[in-house]
DSSP file (Angstrom, degrees, kcal/mol; ACC not computed):
  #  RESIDUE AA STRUCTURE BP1 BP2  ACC     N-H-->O    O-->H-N    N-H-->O    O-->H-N    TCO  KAPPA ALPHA  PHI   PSI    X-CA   Y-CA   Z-CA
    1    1 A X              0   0    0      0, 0.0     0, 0.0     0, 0.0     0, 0.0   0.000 360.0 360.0 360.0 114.2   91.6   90.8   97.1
    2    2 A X        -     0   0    0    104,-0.0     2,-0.3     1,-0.0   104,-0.1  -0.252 360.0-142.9 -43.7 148.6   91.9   86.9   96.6
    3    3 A X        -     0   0    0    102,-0.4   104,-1.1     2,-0.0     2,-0.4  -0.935   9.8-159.7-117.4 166.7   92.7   85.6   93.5
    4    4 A X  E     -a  107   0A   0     -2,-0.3     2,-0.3   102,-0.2   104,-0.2  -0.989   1.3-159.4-126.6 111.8   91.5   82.6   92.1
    5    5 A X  E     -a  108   0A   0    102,-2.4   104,-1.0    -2,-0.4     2,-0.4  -0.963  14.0-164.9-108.3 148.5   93.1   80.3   88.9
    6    6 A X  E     -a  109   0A   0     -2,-0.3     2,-0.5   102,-0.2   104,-0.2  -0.937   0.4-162.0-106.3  72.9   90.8   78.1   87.2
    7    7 A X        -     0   0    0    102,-1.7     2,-0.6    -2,-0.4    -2,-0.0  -0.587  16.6-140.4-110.0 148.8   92.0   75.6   85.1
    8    8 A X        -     0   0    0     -2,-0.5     4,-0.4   102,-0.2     5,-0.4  -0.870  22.6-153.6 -76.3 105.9   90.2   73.6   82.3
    9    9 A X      > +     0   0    0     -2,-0.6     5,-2.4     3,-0.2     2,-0.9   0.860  68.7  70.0 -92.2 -43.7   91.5   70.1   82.8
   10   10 A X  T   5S+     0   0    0      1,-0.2    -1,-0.2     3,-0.2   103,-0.1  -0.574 119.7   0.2 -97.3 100.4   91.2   68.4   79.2
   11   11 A X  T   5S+     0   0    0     -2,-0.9    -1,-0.2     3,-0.3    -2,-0.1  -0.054 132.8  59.4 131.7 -29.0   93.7   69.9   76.7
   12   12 A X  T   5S+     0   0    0     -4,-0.4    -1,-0.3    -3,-0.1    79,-0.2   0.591 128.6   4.7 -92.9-111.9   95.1   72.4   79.3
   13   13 A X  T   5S+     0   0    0     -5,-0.4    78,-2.3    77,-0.1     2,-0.5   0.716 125.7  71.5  -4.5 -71.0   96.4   69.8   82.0
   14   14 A X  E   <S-B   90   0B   0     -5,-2.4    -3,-0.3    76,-0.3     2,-0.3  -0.436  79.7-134.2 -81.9  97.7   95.7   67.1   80.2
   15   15 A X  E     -B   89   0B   0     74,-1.1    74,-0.6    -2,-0.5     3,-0.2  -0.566  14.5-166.4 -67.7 133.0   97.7   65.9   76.8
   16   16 A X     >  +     0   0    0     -2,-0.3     4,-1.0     1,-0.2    -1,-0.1   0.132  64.0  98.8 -86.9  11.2   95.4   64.8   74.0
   17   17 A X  H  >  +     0   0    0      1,-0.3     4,-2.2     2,-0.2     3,-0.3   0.903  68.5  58.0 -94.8 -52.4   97.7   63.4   72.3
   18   18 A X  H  > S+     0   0    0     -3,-0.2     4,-1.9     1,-0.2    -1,-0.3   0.800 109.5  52.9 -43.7 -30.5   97.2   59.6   73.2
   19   19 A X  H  > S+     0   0    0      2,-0.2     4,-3.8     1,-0.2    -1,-0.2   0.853 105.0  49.6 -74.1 -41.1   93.7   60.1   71.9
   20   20 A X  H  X S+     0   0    0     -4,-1.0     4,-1.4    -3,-0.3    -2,-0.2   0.918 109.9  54.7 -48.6 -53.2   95.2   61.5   68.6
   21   21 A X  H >X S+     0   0    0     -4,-2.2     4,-3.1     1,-0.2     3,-0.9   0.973 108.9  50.8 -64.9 -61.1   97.6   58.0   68.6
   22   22 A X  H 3X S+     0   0    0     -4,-1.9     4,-1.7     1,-0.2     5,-0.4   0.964 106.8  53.2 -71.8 -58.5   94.3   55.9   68.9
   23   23 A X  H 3<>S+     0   0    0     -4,-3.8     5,-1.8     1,-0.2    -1,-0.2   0.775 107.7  45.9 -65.7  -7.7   92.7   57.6   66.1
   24   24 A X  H X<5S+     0   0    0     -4,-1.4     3,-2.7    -3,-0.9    -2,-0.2   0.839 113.5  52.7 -86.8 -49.0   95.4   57.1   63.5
   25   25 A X  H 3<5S+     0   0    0     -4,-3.1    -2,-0.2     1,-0.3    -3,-0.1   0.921 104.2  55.5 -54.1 -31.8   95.8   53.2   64.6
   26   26 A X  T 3<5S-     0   0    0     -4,-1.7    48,-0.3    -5,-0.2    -1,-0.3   0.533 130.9-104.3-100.1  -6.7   92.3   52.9   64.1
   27   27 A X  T < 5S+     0   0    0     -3,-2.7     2,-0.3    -5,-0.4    -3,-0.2   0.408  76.9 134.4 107.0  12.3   92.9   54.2   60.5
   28   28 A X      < -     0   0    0     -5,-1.8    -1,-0.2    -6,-0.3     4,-0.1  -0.490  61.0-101.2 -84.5 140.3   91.5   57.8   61.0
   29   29 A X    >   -     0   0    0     -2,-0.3     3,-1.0     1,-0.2    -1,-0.1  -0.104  40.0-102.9 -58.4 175.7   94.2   61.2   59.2
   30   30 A X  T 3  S+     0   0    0      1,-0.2     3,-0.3     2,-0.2    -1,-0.2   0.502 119.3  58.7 -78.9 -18.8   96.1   62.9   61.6
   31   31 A X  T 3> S+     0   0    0      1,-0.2     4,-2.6     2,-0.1     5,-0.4   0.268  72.4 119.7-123.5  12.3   94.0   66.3   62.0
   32   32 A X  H <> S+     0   0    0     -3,-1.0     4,-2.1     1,-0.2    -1,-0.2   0.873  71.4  50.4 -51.9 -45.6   91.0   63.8   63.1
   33   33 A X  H  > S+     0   0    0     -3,-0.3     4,-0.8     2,-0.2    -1,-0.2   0.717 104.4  56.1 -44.9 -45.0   90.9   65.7   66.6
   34   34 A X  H >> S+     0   0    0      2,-0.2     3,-2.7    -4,-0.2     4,-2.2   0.949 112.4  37.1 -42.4 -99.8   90.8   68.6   65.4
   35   35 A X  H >X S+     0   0    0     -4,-2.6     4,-1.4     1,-0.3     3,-0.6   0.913 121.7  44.6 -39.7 -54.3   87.9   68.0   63.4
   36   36 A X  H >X S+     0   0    0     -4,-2.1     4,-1.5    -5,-0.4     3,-0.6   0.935 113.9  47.3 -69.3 -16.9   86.3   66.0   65.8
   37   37 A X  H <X S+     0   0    0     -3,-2.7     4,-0.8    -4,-0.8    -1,-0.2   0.613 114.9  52.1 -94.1 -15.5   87.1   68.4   69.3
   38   38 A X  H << S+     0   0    0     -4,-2.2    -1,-0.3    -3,-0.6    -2,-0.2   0.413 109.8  46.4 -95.6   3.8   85.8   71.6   67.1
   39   39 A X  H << S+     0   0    0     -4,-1.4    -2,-0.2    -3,-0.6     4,-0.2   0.784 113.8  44.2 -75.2 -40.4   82.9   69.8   66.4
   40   40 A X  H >X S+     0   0    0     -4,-1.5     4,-3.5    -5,-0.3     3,-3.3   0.984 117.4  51.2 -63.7 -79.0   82.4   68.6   70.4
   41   41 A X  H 3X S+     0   0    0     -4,-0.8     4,-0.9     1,-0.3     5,-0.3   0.753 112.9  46.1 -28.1 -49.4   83.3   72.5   71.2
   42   42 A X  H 3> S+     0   0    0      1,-0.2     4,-0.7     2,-0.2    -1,-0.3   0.726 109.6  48.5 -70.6 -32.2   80.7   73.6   68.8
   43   43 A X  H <> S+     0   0    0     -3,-3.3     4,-2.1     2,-0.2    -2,-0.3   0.942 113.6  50.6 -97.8 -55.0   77.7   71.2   69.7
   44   44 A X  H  X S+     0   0    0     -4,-3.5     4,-1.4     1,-0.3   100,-0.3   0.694 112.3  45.2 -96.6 -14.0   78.2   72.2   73.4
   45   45 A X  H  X S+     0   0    0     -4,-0.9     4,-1.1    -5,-0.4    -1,-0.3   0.777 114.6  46.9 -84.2 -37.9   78.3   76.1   72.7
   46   46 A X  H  X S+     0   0    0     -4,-0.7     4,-1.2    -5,-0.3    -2,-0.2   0.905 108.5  55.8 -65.9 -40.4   75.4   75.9   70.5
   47   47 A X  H >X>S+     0   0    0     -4,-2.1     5,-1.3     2,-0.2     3,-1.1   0.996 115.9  41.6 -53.0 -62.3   73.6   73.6   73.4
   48   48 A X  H ><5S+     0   0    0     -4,-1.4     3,-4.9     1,-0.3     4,-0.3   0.955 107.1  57.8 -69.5 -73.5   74.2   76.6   75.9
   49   49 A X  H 3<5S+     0   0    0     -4,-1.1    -1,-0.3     1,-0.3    -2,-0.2   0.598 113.0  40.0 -39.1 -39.7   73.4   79.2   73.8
   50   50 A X  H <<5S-     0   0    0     -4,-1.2    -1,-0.3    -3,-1.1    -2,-0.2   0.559 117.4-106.5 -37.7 -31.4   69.9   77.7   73.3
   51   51 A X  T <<5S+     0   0    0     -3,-4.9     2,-0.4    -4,-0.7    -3,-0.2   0.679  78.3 119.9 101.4  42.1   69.5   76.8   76.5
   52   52 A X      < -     0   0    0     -5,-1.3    -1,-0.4    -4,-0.3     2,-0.3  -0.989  39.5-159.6-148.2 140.9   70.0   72.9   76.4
   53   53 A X        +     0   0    0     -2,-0.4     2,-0.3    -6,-0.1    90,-0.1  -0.966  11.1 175.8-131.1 129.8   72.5   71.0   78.2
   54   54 A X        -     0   0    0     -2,-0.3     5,-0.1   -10,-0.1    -7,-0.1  -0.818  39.7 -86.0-147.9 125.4   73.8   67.5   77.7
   55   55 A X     >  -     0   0    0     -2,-0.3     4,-1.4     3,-0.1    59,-0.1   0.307  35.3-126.1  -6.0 123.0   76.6   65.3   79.3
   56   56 A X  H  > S+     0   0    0     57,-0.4     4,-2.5     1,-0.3    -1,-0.1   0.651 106.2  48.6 -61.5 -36.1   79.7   65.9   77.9
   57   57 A X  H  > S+     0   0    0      2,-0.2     4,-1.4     1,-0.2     5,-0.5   0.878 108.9  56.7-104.6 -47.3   80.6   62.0   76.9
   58   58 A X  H  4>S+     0   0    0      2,-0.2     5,-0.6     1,-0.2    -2,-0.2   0.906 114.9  37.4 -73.6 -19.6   77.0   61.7   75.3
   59   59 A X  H  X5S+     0   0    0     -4,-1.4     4,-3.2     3,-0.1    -2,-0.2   0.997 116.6  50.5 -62.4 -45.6   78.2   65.0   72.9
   60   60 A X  H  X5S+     0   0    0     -4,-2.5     4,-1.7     2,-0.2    -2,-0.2   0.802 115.0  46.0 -77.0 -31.4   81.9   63.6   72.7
   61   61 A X  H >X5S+     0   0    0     -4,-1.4     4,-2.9     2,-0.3     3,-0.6   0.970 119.5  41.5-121.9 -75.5   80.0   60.0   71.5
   62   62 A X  H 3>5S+     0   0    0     -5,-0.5     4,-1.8     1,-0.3     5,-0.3   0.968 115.8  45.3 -54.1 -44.0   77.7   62.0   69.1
   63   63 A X  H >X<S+     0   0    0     -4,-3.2     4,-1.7    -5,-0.6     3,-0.6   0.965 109.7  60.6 -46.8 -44.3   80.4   64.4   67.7
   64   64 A X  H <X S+     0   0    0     -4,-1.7     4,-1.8    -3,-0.6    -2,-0.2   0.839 104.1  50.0 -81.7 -36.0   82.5   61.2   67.4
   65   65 A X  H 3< S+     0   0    0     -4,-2.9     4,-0.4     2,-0.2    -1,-0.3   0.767 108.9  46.6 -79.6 -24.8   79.8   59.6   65.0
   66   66 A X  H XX S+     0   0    0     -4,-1.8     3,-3.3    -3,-0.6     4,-1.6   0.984 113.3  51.3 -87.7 -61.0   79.5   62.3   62.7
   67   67 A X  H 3X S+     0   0    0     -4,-1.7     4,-0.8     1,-0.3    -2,-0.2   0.770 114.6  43.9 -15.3 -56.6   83.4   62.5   62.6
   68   68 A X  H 3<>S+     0   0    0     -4,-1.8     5,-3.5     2,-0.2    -1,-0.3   0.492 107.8  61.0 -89.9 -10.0   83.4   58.9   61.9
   69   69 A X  H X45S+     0   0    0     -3,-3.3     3,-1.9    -4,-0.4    -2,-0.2   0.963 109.4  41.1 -64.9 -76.2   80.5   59.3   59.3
   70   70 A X  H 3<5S+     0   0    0     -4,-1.6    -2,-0.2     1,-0.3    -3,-0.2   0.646 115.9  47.2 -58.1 -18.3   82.5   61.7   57.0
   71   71 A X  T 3<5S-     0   0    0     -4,-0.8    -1,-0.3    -5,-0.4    -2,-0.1   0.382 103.1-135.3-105.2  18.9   85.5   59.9   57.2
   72   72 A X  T < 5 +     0   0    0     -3,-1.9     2,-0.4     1,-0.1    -3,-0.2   0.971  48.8 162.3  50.4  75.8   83.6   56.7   56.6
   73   73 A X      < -     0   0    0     -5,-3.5     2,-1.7    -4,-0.0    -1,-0.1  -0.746  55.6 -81.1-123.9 174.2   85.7   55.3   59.4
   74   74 A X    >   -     0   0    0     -2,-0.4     3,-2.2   -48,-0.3     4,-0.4  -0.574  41.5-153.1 -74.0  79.5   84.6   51.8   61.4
   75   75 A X  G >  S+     0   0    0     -2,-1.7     3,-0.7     1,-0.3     4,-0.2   0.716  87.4  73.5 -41.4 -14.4   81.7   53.3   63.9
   76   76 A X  G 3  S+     0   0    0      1,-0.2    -1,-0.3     2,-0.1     3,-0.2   0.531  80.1  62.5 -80.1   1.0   82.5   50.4   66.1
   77   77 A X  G X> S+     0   0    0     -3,-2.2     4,-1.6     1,-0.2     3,-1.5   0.517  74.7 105.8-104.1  -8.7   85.8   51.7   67.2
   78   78 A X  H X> S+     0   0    0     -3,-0.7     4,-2.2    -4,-0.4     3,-1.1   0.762  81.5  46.0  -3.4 -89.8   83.5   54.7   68.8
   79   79 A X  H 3> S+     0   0    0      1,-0.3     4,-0.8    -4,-0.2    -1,-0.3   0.403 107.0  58.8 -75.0  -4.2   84.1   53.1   72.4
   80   80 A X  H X> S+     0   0    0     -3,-1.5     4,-1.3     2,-0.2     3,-0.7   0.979 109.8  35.7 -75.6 -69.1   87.6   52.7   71.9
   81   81 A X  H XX S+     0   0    0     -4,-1.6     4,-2.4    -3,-1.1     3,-1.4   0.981 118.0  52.9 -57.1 -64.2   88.9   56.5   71.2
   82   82 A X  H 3< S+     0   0    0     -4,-2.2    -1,-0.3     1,-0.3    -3,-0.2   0.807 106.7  56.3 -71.7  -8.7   86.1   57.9   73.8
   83   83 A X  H X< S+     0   0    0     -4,-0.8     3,-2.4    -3,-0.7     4,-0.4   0.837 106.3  57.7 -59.9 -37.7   88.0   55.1   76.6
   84   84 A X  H X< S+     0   0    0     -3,-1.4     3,-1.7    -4,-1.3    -2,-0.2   0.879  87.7  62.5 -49.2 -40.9   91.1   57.0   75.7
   85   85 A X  T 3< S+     0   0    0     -4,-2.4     3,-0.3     1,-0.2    -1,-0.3   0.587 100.2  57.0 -65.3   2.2   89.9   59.9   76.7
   86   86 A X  T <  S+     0   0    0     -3,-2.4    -1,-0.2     1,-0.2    -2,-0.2   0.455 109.2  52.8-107.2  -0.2   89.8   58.1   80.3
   87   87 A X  S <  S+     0   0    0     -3,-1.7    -1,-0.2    -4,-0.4    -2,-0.2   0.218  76.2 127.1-126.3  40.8   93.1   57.6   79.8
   88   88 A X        -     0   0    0     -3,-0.3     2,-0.4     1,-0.1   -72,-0.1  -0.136  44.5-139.8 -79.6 161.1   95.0   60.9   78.9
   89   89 A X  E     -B   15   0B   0    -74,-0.6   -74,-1.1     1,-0.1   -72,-0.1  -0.972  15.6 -99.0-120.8 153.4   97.8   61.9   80.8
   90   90 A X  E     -B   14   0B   0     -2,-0.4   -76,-0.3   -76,-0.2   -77,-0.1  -0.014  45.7 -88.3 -26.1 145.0   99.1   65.2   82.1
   91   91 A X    >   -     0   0    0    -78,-2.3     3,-2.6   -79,-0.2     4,-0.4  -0.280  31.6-115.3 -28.0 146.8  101.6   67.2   80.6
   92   92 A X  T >  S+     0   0    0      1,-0.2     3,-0.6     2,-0.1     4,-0.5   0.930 124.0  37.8 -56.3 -43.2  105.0   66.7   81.4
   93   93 A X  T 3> S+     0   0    0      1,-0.2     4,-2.5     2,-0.1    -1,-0.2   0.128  90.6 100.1 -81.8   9.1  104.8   70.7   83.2
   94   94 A X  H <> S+     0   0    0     -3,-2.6     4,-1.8     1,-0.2    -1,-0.2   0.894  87.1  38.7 -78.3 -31.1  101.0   69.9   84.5
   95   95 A X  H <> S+     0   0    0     -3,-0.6     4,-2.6    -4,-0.4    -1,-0.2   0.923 118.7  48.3 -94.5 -29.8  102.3   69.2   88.1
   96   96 A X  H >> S+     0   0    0     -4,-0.5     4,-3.7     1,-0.2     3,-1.0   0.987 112.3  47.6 -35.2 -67.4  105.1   72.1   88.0
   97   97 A X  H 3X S+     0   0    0     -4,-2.5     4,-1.2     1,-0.2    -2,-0.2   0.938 115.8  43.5 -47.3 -52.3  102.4   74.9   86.6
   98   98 A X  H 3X S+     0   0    0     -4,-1.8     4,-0.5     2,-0.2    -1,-0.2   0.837 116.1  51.6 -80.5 -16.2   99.5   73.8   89.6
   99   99 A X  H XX S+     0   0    0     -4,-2.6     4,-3.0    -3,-1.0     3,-2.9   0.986 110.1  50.4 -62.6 -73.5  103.1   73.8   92.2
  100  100 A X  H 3X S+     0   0    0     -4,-3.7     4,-2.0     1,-0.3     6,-0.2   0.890 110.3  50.8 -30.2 -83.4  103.8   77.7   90.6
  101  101 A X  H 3<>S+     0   0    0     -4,-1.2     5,-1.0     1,-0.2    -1,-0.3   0.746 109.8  45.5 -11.5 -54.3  100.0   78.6   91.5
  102  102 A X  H X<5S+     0   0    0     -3,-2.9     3,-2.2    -4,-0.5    -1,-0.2   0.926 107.7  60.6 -84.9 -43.0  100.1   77.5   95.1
  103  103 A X  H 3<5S+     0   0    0     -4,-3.0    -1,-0.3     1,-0.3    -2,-0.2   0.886 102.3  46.8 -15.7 -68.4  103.3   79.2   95.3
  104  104 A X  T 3<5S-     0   0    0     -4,-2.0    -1,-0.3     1,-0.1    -2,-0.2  -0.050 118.4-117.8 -78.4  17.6  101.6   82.6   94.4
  105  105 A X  T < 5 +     0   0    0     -3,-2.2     2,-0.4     1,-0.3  -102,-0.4   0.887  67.5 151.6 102.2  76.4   98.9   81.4   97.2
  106  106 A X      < -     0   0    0     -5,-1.0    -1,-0.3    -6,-0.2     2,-0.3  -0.994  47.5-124.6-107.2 139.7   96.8   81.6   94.4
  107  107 A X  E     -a    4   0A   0   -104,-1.1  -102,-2.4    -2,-0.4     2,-0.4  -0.674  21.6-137.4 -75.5 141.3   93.8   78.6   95.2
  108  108 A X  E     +a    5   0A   0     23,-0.4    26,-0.6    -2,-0.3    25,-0.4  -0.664  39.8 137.4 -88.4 142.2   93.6   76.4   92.6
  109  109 A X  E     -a    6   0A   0   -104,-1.0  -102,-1.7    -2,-0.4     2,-0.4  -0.955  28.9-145.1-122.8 167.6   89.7   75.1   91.0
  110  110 A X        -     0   0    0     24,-0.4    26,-0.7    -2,-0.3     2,-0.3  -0.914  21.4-156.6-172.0 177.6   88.7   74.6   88.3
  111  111 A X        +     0   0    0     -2,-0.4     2,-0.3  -105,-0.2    26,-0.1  -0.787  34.0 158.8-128.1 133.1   85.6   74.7   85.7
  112  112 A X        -     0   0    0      2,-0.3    26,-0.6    -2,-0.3     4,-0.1  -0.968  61.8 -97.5-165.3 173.8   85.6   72.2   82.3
  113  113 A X  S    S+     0   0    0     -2,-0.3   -57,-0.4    24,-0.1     2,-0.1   0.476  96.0  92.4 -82.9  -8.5   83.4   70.7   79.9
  114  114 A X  S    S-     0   0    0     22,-0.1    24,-1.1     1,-0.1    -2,-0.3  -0.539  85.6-100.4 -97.1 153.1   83.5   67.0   82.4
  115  115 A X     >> -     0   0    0     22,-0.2     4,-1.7    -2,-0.1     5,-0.5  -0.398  41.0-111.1 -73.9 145.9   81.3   66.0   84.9
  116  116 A X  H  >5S+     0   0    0      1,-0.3     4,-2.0     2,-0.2     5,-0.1   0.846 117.0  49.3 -50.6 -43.1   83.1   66.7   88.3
  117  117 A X  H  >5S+     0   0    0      2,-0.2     4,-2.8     3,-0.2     5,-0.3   0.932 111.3  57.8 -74.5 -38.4   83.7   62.7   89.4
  118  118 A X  H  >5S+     0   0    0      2,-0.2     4,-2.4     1,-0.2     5,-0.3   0.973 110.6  37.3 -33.0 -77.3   85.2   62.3   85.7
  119  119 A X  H  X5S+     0   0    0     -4,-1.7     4,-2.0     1,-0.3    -1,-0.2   0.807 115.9  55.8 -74.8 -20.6   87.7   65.0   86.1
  120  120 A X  H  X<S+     0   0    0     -4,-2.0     4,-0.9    -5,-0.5     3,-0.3   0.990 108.7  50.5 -72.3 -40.9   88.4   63.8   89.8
  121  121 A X  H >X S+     0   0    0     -4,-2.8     4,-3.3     1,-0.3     3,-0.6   0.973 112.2  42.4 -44.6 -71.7   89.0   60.6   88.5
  122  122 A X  H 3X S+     0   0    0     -4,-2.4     4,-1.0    -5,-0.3    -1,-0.3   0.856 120.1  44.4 -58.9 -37.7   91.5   61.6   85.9
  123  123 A X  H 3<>S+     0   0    0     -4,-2.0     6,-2.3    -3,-0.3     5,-1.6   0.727 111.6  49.3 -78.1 -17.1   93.2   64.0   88.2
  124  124 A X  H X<5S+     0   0    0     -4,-0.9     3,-9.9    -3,-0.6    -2,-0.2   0.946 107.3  56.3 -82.4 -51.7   93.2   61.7   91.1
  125  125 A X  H 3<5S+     0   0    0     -4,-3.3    -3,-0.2     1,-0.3    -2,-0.2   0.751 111.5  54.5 -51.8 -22.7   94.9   58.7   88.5
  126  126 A X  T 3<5S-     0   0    0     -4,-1.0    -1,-0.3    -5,-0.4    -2,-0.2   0.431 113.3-119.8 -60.8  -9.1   97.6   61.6   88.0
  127  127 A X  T < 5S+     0   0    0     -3,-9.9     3,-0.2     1,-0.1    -3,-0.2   0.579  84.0 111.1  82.7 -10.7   98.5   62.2   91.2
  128  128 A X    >>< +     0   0    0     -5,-1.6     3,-3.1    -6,-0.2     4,-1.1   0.452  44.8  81.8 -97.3 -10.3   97.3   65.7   90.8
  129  129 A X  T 34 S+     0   0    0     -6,-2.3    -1,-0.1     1,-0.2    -5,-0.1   0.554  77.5  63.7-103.2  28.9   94.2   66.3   92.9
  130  130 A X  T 34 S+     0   0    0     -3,-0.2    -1,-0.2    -7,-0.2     3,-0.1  -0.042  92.6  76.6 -94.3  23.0   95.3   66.9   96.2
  131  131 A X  T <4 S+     0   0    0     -3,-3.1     2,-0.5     1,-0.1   -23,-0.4   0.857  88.7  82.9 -77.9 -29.5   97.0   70.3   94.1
  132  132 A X     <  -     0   0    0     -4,-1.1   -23,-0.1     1,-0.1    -1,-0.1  -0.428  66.0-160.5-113.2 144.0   93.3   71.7   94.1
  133  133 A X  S    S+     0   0    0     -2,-0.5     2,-0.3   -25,-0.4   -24,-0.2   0.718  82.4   1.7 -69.0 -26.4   91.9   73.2   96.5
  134  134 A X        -     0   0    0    -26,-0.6   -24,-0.4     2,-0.0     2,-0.2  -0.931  63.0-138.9-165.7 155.3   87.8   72.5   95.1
  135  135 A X        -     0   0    0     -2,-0.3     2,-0.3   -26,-0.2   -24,-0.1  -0.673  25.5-171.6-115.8 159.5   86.6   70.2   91.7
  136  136 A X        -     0   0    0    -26,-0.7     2,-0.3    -2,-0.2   -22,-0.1  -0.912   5.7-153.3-146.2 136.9   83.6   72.0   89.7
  137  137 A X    >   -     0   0    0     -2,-0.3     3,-1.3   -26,-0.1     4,-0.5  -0.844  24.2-136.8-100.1 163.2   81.4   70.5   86.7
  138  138 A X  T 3>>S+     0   0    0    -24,-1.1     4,-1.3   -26,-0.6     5,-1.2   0.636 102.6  80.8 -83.4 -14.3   79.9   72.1   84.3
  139  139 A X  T 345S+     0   0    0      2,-0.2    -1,-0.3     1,-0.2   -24,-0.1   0.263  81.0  70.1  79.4 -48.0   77.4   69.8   85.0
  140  140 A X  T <45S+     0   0    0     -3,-1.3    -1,-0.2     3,-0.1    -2,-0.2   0.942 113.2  25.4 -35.5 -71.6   76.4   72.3   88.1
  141  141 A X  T  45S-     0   0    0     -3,-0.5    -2,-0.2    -4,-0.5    -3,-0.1   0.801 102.5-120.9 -91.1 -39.1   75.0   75.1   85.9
  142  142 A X  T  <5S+     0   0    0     -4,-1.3     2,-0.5     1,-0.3    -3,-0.2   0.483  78.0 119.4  86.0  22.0   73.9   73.0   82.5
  143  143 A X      < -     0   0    0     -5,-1.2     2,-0.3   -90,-0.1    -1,-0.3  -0.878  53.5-155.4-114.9 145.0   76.5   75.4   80.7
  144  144 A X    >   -     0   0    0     -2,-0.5     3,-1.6  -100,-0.3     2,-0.2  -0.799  37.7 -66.5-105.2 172.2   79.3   75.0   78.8
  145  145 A X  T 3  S+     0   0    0     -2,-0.3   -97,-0.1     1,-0.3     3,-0.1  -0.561 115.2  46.2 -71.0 138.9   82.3   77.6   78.3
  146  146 A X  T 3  S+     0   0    0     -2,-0.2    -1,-0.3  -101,-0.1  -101,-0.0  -0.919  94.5 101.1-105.4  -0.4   82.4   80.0   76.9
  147  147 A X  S X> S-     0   0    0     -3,-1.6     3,-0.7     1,-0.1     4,-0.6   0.183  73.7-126.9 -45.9 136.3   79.3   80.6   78.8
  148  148 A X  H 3> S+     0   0    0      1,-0.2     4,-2.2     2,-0.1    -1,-0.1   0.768  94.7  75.0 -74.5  -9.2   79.7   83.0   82.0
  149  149 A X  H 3> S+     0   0    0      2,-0.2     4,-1.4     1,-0.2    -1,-0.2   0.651  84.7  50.0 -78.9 -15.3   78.1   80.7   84.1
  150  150 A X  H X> S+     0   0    0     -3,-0.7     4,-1.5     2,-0.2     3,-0.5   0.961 119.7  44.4 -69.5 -66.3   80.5   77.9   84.8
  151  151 A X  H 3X S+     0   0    0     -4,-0.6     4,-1.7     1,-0.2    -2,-0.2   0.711 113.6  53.3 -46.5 -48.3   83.0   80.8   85.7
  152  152 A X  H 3X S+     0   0    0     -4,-2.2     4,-0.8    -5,-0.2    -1,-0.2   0.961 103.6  48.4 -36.0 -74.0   80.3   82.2   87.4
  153  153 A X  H XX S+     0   0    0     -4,-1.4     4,-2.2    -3,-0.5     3,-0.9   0.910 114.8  52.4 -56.0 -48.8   79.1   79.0   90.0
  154  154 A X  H 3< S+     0   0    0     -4,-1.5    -1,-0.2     1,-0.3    -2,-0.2   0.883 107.5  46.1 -83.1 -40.7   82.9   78.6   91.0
  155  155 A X  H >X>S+     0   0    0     -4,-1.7     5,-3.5     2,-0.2     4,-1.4   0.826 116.5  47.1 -56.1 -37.4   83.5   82.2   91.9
  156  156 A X  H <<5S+     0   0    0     -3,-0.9     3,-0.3    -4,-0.8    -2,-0.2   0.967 112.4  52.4 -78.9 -46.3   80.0   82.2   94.1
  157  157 A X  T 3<5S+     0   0    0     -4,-2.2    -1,-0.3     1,-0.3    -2,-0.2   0.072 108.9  42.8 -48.9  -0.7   81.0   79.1   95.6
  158  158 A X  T <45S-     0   0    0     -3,-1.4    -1,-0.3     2,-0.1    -2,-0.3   0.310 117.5-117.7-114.9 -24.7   84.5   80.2   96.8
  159  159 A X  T  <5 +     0   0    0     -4,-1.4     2,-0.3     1,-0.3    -3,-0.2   0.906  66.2 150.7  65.5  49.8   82.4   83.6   97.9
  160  160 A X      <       0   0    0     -5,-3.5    -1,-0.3     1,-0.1    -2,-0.1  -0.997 360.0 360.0-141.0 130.1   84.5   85.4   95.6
  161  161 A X              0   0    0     -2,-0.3    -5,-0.1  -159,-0.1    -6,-0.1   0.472 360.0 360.0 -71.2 360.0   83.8   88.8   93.4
């Protein structure tokens, strides 16, 4: 039986942490990522589960405003924080962990809340996307995770139970 690893690029791969950095300079508390990436997470389960899908960077933009509402924070620095997010970089262990996989001839894809040239972009400016073997968006299906369908598309699309 193949196996298959999946990975979810922003948060897994990806350190959030520069994004974090930008929202304290910009005068937002420390647990401001939090709040605002359980808000994002929330909005995008809540779309699926209804049945409405909307581009991930117009959620992160609207999540970002309500975030920036309650903490009465500058709304103009919006486009600043969500450009960060175009500039994350891997974990220090991102390129090991996707080496370990191939190892275990596992093929690598993977399914995440970005549109597929987003996360090729960001993987390619890392140096990491000739690890994986196919890119997927969620973007495909009009779901987000936790939703089976993302999970779903990628499996039917390798021709894998």
């Amino acid at each position: 039986m193949a196996r298959l690893v999946i990975f979810d690029v922003l948060g897994t791969l990806f350190d959030l942490e520069s994004v974090r950095a930008r929202l304290i300079e910009i005068g937002a508390p420390e647990l401001t990522l939090e709040d605002w990436f359980e808000r994002l997470l929330h909005t995008a389960l809540t779309l699926t589960t209804v049945g409405q899908f909307r581009p991930f960077q117009e959620i992160a933009d609207s999540t970002l405003k309500t975030t920036f509402a309650q903490l009465e924070l500058d709304a103009s620095r919006r486009a600043d924080v969500l450009d960060s997010l175009k500039a994350v970089a891997p974990y220090d262990d991102a390129e090991a962990a996707l080496g370990s996989s191939r190892r275990r001839r596992h093929p690598d894809c993977r399914a995440q809340q970005r549109r597929r040239e987003q996360t090729k972009a960001m993987l390619e400016r890392a140096g990491l996307l000739e690890r994986f073997e196919r890119i997927f968006g969620v973007e495909e299906v009009g779901a987000y995770k936790p939703d089976a369908r993302p999970y779903r598309h990628v499996l039917d699309e390798m021709e894998l139970e």
